[in-house]
N, C-alpha and C positions, 0 to 999 in steps of 0.2 A: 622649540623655537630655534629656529636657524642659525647658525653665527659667522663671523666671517675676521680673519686677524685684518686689521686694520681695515680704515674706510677709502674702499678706494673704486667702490662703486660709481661710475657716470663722473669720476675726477677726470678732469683733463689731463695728462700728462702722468697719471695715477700709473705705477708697476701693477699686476696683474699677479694676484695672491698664487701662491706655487704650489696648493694642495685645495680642490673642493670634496664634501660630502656631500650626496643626495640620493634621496631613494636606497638600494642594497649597492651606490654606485660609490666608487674611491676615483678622484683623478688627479694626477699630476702634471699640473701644466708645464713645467720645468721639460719633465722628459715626454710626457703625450703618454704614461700610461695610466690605464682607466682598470681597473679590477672591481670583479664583484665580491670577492672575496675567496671565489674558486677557480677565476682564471683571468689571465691576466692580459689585455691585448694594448699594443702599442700606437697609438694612433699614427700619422705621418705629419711631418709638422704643422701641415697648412690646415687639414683638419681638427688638428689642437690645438692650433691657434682659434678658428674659427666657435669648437667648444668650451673653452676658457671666457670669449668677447658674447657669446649665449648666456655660459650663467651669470656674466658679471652685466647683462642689462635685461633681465627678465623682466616678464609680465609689461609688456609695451611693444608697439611695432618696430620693427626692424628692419628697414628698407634695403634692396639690392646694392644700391649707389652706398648706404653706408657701411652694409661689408665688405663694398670694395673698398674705398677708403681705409677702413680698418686692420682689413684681413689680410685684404689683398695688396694693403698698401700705392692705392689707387692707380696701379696696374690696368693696362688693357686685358679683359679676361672675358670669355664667350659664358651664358648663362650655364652652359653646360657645366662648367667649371664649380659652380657654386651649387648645383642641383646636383652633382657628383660628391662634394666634399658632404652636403646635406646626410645624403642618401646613405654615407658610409656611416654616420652618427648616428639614423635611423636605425639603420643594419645593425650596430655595434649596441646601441642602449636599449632597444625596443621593438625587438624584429617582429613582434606580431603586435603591437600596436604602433604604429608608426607615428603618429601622432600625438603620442602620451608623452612627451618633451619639447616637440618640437615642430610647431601648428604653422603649414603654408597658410596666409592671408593672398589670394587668388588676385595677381597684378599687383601686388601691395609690396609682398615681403615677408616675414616671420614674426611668431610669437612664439617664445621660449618661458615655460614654467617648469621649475623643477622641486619635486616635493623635498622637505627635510628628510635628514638622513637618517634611517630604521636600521641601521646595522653598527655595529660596532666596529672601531676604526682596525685594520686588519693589522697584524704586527708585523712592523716594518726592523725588528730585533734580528740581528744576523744569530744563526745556529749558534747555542752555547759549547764549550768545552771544545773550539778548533782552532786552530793556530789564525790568528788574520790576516789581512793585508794591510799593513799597518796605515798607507797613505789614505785607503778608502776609509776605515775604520775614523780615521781623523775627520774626512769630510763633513763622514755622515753624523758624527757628533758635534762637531760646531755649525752643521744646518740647525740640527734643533734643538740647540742654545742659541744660536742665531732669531729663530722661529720664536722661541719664548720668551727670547729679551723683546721682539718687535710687539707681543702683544701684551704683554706687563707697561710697557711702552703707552701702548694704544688706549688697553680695558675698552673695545672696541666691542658693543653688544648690538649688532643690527639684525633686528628679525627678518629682512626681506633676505638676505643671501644666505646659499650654502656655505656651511661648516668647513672649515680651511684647517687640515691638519699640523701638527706643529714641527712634523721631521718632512723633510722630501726625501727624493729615493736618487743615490746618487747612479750616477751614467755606469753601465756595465762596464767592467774593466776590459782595456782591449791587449789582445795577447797577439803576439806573433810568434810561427812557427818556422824557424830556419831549414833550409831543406836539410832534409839528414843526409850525414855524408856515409862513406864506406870506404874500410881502408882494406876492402879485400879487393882481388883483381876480376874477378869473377862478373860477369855479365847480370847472373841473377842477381848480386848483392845490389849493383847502382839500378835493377829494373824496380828492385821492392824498397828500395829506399825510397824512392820518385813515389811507387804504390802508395806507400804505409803515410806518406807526408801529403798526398792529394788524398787520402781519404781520412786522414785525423783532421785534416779541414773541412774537410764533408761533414763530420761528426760533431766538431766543434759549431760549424756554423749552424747548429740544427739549437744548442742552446740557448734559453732566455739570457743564463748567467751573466756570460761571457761575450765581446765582439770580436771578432778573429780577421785578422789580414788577409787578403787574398791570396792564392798562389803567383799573380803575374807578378803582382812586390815583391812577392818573397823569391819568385827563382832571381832576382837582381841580387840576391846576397847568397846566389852560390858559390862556393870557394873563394871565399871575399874574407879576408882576415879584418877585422877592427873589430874597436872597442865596440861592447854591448851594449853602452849608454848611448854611443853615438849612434845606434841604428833606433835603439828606442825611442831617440827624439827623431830622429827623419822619419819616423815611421807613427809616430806619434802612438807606439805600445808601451802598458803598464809594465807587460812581464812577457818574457823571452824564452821558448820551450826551443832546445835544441836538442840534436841526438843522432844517433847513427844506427847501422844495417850490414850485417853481416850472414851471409845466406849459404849452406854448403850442406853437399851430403844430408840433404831429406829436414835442416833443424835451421832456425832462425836466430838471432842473436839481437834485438831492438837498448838500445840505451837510452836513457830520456831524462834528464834535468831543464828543471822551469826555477828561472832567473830574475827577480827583481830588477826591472831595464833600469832605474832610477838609482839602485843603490849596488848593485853590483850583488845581492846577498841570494845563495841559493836557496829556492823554499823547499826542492823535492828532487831528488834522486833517482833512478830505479832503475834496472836491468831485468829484461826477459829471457830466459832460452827455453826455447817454443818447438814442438813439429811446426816444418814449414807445412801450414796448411788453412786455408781461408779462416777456418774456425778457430786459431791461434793468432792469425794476424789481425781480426774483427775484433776479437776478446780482448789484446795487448792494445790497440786504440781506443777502446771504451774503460781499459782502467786509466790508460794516461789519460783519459777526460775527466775520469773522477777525480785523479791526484788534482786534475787541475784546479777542479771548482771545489775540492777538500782544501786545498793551499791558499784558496783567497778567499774559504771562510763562505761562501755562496751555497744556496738550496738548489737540489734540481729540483724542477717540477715532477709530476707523475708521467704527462707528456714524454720530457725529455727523460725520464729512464726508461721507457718503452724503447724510445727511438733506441737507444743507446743499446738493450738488448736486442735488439733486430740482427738477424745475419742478412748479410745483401744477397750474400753468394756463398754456396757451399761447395761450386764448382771451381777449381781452380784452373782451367781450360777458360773458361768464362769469363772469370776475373783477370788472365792476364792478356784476352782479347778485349776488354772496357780496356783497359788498363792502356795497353797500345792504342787506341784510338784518343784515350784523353792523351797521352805524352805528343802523338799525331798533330791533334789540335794545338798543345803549345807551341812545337816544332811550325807552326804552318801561321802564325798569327791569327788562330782562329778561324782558319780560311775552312768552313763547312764544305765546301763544294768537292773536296777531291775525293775522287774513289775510292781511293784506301782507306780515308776515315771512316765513310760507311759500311765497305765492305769489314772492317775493323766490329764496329756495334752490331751489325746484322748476326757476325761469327759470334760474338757475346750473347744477345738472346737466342741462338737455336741452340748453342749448350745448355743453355740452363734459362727457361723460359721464364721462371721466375723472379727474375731479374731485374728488378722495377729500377735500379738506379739506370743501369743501360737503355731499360725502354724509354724510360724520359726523356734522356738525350736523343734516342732516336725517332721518337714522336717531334721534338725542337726540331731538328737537324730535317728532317725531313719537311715538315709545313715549313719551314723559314729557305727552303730550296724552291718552294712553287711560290715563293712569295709573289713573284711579278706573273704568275696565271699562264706559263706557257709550257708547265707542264702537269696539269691534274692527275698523270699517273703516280706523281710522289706526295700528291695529297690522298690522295686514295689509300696507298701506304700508311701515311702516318694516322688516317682514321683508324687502319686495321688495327693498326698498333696502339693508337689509342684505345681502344676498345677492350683489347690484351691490358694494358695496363693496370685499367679500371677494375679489372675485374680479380686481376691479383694482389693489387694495392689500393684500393676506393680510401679517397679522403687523406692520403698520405701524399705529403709534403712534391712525392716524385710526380704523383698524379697528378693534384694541382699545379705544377710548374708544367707539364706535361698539354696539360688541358690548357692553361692559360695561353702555350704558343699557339698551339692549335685552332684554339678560336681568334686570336690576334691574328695570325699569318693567313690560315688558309679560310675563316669566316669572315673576318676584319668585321667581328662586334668586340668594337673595343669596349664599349661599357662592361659586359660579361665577362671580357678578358680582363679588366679592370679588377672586377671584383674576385676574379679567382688567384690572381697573382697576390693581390693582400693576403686572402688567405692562407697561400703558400709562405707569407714571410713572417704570419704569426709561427709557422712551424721551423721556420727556417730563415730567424733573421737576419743571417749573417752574407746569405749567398748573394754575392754581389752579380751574378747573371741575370739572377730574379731583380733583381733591384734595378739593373739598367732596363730590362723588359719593361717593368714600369714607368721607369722614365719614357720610353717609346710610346707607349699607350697613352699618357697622361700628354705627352706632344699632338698624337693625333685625335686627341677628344679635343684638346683647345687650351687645356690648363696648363700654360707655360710655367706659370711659376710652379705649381706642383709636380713639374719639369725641373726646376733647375732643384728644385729642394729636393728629390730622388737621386741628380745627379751628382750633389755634394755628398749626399750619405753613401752612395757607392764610393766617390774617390778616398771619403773617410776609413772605409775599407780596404781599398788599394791606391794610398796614396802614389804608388810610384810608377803607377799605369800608364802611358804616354798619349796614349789613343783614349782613354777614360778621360783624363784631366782635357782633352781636343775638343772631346765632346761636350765638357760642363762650358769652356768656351764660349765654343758655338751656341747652345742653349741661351749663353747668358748674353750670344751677341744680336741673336735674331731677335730679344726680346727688347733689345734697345738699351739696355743695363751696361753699357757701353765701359764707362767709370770702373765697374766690379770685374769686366772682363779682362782691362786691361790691367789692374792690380794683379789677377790671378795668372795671367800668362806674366807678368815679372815674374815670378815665384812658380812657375812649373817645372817638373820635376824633370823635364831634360826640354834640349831646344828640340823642337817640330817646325815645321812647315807650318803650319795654323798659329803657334803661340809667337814665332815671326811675325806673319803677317798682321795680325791680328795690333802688333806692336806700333808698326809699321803704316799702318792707316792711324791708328792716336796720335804718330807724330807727323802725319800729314793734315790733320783735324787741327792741329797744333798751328800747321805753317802755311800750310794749303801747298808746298815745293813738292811740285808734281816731279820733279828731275831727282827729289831726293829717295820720292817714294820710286820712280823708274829703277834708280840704282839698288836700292836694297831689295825691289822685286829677283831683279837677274839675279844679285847675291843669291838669294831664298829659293831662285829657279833649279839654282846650280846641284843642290844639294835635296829636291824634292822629286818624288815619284809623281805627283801630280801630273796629270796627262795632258792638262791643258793649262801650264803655269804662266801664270804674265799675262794672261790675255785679256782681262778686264782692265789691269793698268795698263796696256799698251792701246786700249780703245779708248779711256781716259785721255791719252796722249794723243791722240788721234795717227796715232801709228798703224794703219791697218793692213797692210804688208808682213809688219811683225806680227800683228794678231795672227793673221790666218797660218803664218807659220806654226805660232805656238800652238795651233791645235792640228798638225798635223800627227803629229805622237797619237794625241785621242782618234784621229781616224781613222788611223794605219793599225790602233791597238783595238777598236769595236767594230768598224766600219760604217761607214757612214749611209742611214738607209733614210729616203727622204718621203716617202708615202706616209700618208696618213695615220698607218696604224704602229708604227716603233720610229719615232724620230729622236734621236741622243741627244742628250744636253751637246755633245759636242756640235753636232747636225743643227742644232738649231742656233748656236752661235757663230756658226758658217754663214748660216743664211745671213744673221744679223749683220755676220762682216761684210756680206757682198753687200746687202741690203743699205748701209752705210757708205761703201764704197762705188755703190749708184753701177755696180758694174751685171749689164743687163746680160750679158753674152753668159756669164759665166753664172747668173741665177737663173737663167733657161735650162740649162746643163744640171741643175740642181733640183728645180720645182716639177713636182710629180704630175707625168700625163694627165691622169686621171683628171686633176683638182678642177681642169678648164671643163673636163666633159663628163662630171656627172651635176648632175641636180642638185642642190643645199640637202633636201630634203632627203632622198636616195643614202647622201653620205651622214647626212647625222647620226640614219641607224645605226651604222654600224661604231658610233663613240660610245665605247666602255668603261673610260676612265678619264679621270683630269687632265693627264695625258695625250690622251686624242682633242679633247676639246683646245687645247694650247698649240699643240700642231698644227691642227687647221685653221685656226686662228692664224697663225703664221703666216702659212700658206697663202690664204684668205688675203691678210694684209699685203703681202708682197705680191702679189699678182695685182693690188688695183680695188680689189672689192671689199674696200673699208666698211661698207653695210654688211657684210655677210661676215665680217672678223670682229666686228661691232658687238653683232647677234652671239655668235660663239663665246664669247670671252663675257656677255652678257649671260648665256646658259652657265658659265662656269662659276658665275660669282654667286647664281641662285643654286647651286647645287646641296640637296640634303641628305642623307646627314652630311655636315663640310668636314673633311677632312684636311685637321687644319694640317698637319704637317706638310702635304701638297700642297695648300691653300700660301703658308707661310714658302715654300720653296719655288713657284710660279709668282708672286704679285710682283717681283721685281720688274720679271718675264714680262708680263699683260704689260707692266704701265709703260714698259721700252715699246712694245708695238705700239699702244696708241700714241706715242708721241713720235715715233717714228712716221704714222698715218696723219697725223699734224689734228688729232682730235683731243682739241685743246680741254675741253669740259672734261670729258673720258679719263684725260691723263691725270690733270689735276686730281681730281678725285681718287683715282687709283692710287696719285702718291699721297694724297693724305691717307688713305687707310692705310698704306705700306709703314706710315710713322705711329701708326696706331696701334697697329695689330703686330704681332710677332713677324717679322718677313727679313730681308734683307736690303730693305730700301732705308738706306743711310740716308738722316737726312743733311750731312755734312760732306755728302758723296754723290746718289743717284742726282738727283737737279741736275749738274753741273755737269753730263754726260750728253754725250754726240746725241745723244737716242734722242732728245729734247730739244734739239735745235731745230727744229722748224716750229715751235710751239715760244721759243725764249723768248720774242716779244710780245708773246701776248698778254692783256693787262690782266687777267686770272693767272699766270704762270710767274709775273711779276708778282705782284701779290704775294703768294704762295711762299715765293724765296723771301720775301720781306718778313715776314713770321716768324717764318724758320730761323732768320738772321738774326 
């Protein structure tokens, strides 16, 4: 007979029990993980959300509209979104019956039955006889005195729900690693410092145990004196591993003490002197992983001590050619494109072939180069190389991050990319590369929110990321979450250009003082790389003199090509300035031969991407033939599969042209779905633009703002 702590079955406003049993299955809905008793996988929120709202209304239909309410929190979300999260639970509970939990009713919705529980509840007892962590150790024993005062409480005996156990499992403890310093003068000592502290992160983030800070936060605390508690908290780490590197004469020297951030108390000590040689440096970061997770009292799995004896590299030619390419990449802000980083990984796998952590990156590094399709010779590369990897590494954590770019960038089947990066982060949850990839894929399947909820658990990783925190932002601005966007840019962890602006529209949503938002734009200009800064507020303002200034930087830095097959955001915001400023001289000069003398028909073939169809559309519309820009922008909305990140980054685009072509029906509609859908059509913003003044009086346009209002 089933049982469940407290009745909070189909209660309105009812918490959501924090532990079910069913079948050989264990879940905690607290943290999303689900174990069968031999392995343990973490679901991703929105999927443990959605599993949690399954058991708790079984055996009855389940309609779409109610898990979005529910789950989704009655969010705009594409079907994909929910036949995705499905799909993962299917995968994750029942891979070869897919329907033994979790029954599609065809146009309906679901039915979720799940049998009582056959297994005995797994022990959630941390190892006997090891020193603790004291704050965790507290947790986890007032959850379940907490748990068993609630059902002493209750005597809560309901046969229809699964078994609610009486501990939860508290959140891994998260550790930060300070870069290690070196107080010899020597070249080697600060290269294997950098080494030895990007790869005990590598090591660390392959553990269940433990969650580990990212290297971008952490190089912000190099040669940075303060207190340990104070980075603790900005960093939001349990315990603090710092250390140093001293390299001379053929022998290594590693020191390493891990620090209670909270209480200043040291839990572990230790000193190496080693031959400098890969299989000494491998070995001395796989014991400081164990002091680690001996010092807060944690199990490895069997998994993570494979990983942990793994040698990467036995070459050290090899390792300190990776080695140069990843410092390369910090040096470079991640900038993949430059030569020297490749030429860097390429010199790393031909010493030593075997080298799955190098191939990975350069299987990434390579497909995420062809990304935009104009060069298949570096997709052909990174097959080859995929291919090599597979075949040294099959099913390792490198392969799957490996594979997962590869089909994202150079297949773009996100779903399969979808599924391989999960993969990748049961083996490796902590890599916060894998985690933004994620986020990426889960934007262009359509699942916004399982978008912004990827992109909090990265920043959780590397809170002090500037360009990470940019991006949860934007995520959180295209989906309309306006409110949450603008709490989180207060609170970002340095000013940018985005958490400005960003700031900067809520206080013009506030007043509507277009002169205040004009002034703090130039402020924001002044100090932004942005290529083409101010130019959306200066067309606001109906300044369009200043606009087309502000995008002459974007001109002069891409160049501006106006044919149908590469036209630049910047190029196409040209046209819109002339296009607005009615000046015909100087959009003849701009709109491409061709577009007058081919045929509709002739040029459609050659559209490959969303891309082309938005161009010509353009085109289309500023020459006169609102039917033929009509047509276009109508192909683009029917496009399948949608790729929503295009989808979300053009609707602004489309609904300025039809209002611009004074196609009042077209436009309206276009901005109702831009308020619908994830896009950037404000609806406290776009209306109120020059693009829509031929259409402002009409009574569907009136209308429209009236709603809004």
């Amino acid at each position: 007979m089933n049982q469940q702590l407290g009745d909070t079955k189909d209660k309105p406003g009812s918490a959501q029990p924090p532990h079910y049993a069913f079948g050989h299955w264990h879940f905690n809905a607290d943290s999303g993980d689900v174990t069968d008793g031999e392995k343990t996988t973490r679901l991703e929120p929105r999927v443990s959300r959605l599993l949690a709202y399954f058991l708790s209304h079984q055996d009855r239909l389940i309609t779409r509209d109610e898990l979005m309410a529910a789950v989704w929190e009655n969010r705009i979300v594409s079907d994909d979104a929910i036949n995705r999260s499905v799909s993962i639970l299917r995968q994750t509970l029942s891979p070869d019956d897919k329907s033994a939990y979790i029954e599609t009713v065809i146009r309906k919705g679901y039915v979720a039955h799940f049998p009582a529980a056959t297994a005995a509840e797994p022990d959630l007892e941390s190892k006997p006889g090891r020193r603790g962590f004291p704050l965790l150790a507290a947790i986890a024993v007032l959850a379940g005195l907490l748990a068993i005062a609630v059902y002493v409480a209750t005597g809560t005996d309901d046969d229809s729900s699964p078994v609610v156990a009486q501990t939860s499992i508290a959140e891994p403890p998260m550790v930060a690693v300070l870069p290690f310093t070196t107080a010899s003068p020597t070249r080697d000592s600060a290269f294997f410092a950098d080494g030895v502290h990007d790869d005990l992160l590598t090591q660390l983030s392959k553990l269940d145990s433990v969650r580990v800070i990212s290297s971008t936060s952490m190089r912000a605390y190099r040669d940075v004196s303060r207190n340990l508690r104070e980075i603790g908290e900005e960093l939001g780490a349990d315990i603090i591993l710092e250390g140093s590197v001293q390299a001379a004469a053929g022998q290594i020297r590693i020191n390493a003490q891990l620090i209670d951030a909270r209480t200043d108390e040291h839990l572990w000590a230790e000193t190496y002197d080693r031959p400098l040689t890969t299989e000494s440096l491998f070995a001395v970061q796989s014991e400081i992983a164990l002091a680690i997770t001996d010092a807060l009292d944690t199990t490895l799995s069997r998994e993570n001590s494979r990983q942990l004896a793994i040698l990467p590299t036995d070459n050290m030619a090899a390792y300190r050619a990776y080695h140069e390419a990843v410092q390369l990449r910090h040096a470079s802000g991640a900038n993949l494109s430059r030569p020297v980083y490749l030429q860097a990984l390429e010199r790393a796998v031909e010493l030593d072939p075997n080298f799955s952590r190098a191939w990975a990156e350069l299987v990434s590094t390579l497909a995420y180069l062809n990304f935009s399709g104009n060069n298949p010779q570096m997709t052909l590369r990174a097959e080859q190389a995929l291919q090599h990897l597979q075949a040294i590494a099959p099913g390792s954590s490198d392969h799957l991050i490996g594979q997962a770019a590869y089909v994202y960038y150079a297949l773009r089947d996100y779903d399969q990319a979808h599924t391989l990066i999960y993969q990748a982060l049961e083996l490796a949850p902590s890599d916060v590369n894998a985690i933004q990839l994620k986020s990426w894929i889960e934007r262009r399947q359509g699942d916004f929110s399982a978008s912004v909820d990827s992109q909090y658990q990265a920043r959780r990783l590397d809170p002090r990321n500037p360009a990470l925190n940019d991006a949860l932002l934007m995520r959180l601005f295209f989906s309309h979450r306006y409110d949450e966007a603008w709490a989180e840019a207060q609170n970002s962890p340095g000013e940018t250009y985005t958490s400005g602006y960003l700031l900067a529209l809520q206080r013009f949503r506030e007043n509507r003082d277009f002169v205040q938002l004009l002034e703090s734009t130039r402020q924001l200009c002044r100090f932004s790389e942005e290529p083409d800064c101010g130019w959306g507020v200066y067309i606001a303002n109906r300044d369009y003199p200043l606009a087309l200034a502000a995008l002459e930087p974007a001109n002069n830095r891409a160049g501006t090509r106006t044919d149908t097959q590469r036209l630049s955001q910047a190029g196409r915001r040209r046209i819109f300035t002339l296009w607005l400023m009615q000046d015909d001289t100087l959009l003849s000069e701009r709109l491409p031969q061709r577009q007058s003398q081919l045929a509709l028909q002739e040029v459609l073939s050659q559209y490959r991407s969303e891309d082309d169809l938005i161009n010509a559309a353009l085109l289309a519309g500023v020459a006169g033939n609102t039917a033929d820009a009509e047509a276009l922008i109508e192909r683009w909305e029917r496009q399948t599969p949608a790729d929503w990140a295009e989808r979300m980054a053009y609707r602004h685009e489309v609904c300025r042209m039809l209002g611009m072509m004074a196609a009042t029906e077209s436009a309206v509609s276009c901005l109702r779905k831009g308020f619908a859908e994830p896009s950037w059509v404000m609806p406290f913003w776009e209306p109120y633009l020059p693009f829509y003044d031929a259409i402002r009086e009409q009574q569907a346009f009136i209308d429209m703002l009236q709603e809004i209002d």
